[in-house]
C-alpha positions as CSV (number, residue, x, y, z in Angstrom):
1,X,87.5,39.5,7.7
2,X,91.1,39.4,8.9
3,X,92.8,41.4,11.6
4,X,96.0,43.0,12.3
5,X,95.8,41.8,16.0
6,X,94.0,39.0,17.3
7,X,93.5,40.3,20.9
8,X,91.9,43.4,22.3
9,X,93.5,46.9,22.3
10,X,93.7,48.2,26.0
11,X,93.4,51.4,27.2
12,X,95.0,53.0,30.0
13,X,91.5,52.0,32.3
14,X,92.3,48.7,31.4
15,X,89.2,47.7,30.2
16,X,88.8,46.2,26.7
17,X,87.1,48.5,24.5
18,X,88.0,48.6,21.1
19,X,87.5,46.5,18.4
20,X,90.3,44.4,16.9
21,X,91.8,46.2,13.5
22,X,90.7,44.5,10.0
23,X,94.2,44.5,8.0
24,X,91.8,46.6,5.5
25,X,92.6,49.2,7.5
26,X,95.8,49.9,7.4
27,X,98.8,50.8,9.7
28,X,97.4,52.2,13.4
29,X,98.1,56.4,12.8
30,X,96.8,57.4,16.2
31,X,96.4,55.3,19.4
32,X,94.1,56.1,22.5
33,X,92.0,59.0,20.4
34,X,90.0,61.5,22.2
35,X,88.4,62.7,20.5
36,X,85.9,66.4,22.2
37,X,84.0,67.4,19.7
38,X,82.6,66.1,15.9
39,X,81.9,69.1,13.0
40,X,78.3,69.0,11.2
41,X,80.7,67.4,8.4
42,X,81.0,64.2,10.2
43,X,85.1,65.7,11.1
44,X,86.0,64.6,14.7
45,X,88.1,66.8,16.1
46,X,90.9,65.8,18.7
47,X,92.4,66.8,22.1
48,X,95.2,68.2,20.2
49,X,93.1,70.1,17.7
50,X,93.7,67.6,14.8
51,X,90.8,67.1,12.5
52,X,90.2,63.0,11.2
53,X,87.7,61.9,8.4
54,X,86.2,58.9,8.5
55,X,87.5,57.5,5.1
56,X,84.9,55.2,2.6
57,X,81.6,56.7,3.8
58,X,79.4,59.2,3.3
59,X,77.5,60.4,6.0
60,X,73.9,61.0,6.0
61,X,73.2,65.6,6.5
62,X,71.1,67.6,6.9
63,X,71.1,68.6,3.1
64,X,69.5,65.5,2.6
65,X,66.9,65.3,4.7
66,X,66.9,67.1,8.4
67,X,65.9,64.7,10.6
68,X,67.8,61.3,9.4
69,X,71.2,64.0,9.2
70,X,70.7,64.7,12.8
71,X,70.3,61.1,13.5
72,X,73.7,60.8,12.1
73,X,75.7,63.4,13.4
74,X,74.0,62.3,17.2
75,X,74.9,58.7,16.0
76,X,78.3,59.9,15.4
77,X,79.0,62.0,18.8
78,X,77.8,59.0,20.7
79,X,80.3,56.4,19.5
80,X,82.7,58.6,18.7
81,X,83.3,59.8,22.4
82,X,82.1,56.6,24.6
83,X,85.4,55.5,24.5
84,X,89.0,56.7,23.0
85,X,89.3,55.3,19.8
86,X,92.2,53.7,17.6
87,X,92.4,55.7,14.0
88,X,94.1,53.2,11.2
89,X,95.2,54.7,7.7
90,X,97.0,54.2,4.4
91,X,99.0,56.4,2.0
92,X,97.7,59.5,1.3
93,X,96.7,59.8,4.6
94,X,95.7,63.6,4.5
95,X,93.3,65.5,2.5
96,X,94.1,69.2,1.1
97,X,92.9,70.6,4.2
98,X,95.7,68.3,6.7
99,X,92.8,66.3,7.9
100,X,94.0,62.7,8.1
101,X,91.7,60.1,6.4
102,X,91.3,57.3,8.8
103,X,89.3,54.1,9.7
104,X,87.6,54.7,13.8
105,X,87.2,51.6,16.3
106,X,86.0,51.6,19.3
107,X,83.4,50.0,20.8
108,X,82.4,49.6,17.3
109,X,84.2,50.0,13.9
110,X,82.5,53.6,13.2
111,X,82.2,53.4,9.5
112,X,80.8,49.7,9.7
113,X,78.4,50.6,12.5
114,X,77.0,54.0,10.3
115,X,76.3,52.0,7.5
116,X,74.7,49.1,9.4
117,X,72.3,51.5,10.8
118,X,71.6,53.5,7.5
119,X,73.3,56.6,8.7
120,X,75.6,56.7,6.2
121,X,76.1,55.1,2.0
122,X,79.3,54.0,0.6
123,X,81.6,56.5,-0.8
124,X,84.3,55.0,-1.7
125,X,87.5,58.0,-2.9
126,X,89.4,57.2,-5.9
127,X,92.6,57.3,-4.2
128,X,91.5,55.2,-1.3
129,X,89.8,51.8,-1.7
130,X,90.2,50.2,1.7
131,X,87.6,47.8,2.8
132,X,85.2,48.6,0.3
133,X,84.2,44.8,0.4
134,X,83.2,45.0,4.0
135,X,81.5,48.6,3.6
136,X,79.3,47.3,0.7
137,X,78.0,44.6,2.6
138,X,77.1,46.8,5.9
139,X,75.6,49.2,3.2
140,X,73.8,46.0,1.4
141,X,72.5,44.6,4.7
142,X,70.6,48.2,6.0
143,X,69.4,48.7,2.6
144,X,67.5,45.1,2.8
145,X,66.5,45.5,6.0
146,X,64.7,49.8,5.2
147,X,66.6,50.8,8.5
148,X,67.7,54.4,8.3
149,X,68.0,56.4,5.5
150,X,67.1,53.4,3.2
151,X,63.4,53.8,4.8
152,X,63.5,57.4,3.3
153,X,62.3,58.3,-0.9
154,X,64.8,60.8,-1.2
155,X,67.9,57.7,-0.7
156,X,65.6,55.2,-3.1
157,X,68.3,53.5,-5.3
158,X,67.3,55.4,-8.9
159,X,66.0,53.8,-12.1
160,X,68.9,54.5,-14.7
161,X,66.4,56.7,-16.8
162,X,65.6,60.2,-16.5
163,X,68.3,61.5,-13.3
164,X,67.2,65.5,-14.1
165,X,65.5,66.0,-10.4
166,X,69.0,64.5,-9.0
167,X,71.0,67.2,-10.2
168,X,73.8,67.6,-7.7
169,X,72.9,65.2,-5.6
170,X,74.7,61.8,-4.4
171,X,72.3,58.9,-5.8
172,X,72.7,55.1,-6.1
173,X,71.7,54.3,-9.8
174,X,70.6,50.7,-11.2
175,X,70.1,49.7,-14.8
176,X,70.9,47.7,-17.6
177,X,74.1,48.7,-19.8
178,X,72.8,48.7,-23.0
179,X,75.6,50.4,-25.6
180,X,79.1,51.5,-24.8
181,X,80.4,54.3,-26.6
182,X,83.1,56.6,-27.3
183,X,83.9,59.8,-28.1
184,X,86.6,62.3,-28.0
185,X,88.7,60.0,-25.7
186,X,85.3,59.5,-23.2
187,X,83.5,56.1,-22.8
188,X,80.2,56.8,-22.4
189,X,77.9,53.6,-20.8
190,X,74.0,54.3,-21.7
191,X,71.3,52.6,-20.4
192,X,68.8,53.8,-23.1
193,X,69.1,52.6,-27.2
194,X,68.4,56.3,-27.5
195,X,70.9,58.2,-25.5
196,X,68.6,61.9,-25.4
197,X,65.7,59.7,-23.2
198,X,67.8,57.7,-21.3
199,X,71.2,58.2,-18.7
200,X,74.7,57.7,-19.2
201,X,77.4,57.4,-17.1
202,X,80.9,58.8,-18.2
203,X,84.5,58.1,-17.5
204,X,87.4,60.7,-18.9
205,X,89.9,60.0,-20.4
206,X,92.5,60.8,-17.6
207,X,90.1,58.3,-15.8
208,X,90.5,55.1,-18.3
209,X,93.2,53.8,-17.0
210,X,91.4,52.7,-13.4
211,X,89.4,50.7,-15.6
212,X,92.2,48.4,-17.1
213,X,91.4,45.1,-15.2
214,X,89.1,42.7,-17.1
215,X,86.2,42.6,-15.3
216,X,85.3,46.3,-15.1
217,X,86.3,47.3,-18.6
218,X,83.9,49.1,-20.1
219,X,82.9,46.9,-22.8
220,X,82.9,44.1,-20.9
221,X,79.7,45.7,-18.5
222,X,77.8,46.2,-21.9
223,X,74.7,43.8,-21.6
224,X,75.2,43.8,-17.6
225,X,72.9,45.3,-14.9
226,X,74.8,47.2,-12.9
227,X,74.8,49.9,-9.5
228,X,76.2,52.8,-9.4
229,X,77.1,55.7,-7.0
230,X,78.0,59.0,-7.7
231,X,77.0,63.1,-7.9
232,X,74.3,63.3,-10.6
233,X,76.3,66.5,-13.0
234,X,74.9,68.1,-16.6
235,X,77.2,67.4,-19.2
236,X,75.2,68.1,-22.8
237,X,72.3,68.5,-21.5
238,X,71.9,65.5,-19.7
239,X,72.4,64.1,-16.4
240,X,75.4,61.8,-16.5
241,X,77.3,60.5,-13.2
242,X,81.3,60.7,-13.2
243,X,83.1,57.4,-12.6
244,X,86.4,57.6,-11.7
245,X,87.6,54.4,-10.3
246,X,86.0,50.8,-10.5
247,X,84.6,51.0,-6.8
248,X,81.5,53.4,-8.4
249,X,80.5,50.1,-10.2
250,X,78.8,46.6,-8.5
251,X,78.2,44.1,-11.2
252,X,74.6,42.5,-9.9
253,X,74.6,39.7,-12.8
């Protein structure tokens, strides 16, 4: 991991609190945070009534499962207020609501430290790919350790088979890529010889264009196991998973 500045940030104490920014990150937006309260959403709000996201991660809630959800938020309001934190971002750096999209450090990078501890899965937004090498690996080391979330059923990385009790839900997905098809401008990537029994995962054609470099082209996963993340949606009948941008996809052959 590289960093924008090799020393300590200071704050007005004096005392060396946060974390050195990974050039990941992007440009520092907002220096010497305070941040005085954090929204069930996982939104900290500031002094000045701003609203900031923590950008590449999807926190564990409580419409997953109560009491990991209220782990996270608790998680959250501790490290998100034991010190004033440095907020780094990248073009677009606000959502449709004006809440800027940021990466926290403090003591501890937040989004690193969330996923570390199974409080949170990888999420990575189409528009926004910072750091996703670093988040996978936090993500990858929890989920080999059980700590968290990982420990739970309901967060069980899915079989890519039958998806029909995920319906709506944010799953991880593994499988084989067995046939890559198209139709009416969609790729479709099944993971059953018979596409009624089995899932698919579908990219649009407004979306086919992300998918240009080599080594996530759709017919170059056919054959491949594969992991990916996404909301679990009907589309024919079936439950299918979006992808949108390569960052849904992790090649595991």
């Amino acid at each position: 991991m590289r960093f924008l500045t090799l020393g300590f940030l200071l704050f007005s104490t004096g005392t060396a609190l946060a974390m050195p920014v990974p050039d990941c990150a992007g440009e520092v937006e907002i220096s010497r945070a305070k941040i005085v309260r954090v929204e069930k959403n996982g939104a900290l709000i500031l002094s000045d009534g701003r609203a900031v996201l923590l950008e590449g991660i999807r926190l564990a809630s409580a419409d997953d499962a109560s009491a990991i959800g209220d782990r996270a938020l608790s998680a959250l309001r501790e490290m998100a207020t034991a010190a004033p934190l440095t907020l780094a971002s990248t073009p677009p750096k606000q959502d449709r609501y004006d809440r800027v999209r940021v990466q926290a450090f403090g003591n501890v990078w937040l989004q690193d430290e969330l996923l570390r501890r199974g409080l949170a899965r990888v999420e990575v937004s189409p528009d926004r790919s910072e750091c996703a090498v670093d988040f996978y690996a936090a993500e990858r080391d929890a989920r080999g350790a059980g700590r968290g979330l990982w420990a739970l059923p309901a967060f069980a990385v899915r079989p890519a088979t039958n998806l029909a009790a995920d319906i709506g839900r944010y799953v991880l997905v593994e499988g084989k890529v067995v046939n890559v098809g198209n139709a009416d401008g969609r790729v479709f990537l099944d993971f059953a010889l018979d596409f009624r029994k089995g899932f698919s995962a579908i990219i649009q054609p407004e979306d086919r264009k992300a998918f240009r470099e080599p080594r996530f082209a759709p017919a170059q996963l056919a054959g491949h196991k594969v992991r990916l993340r996404g909301i679990v949606q009907v589309l024919d009948g079936r439950a299918q998973i979006a992808l949108t941008h390569p960052a849904q996809v992790e090649i595991l052959d």
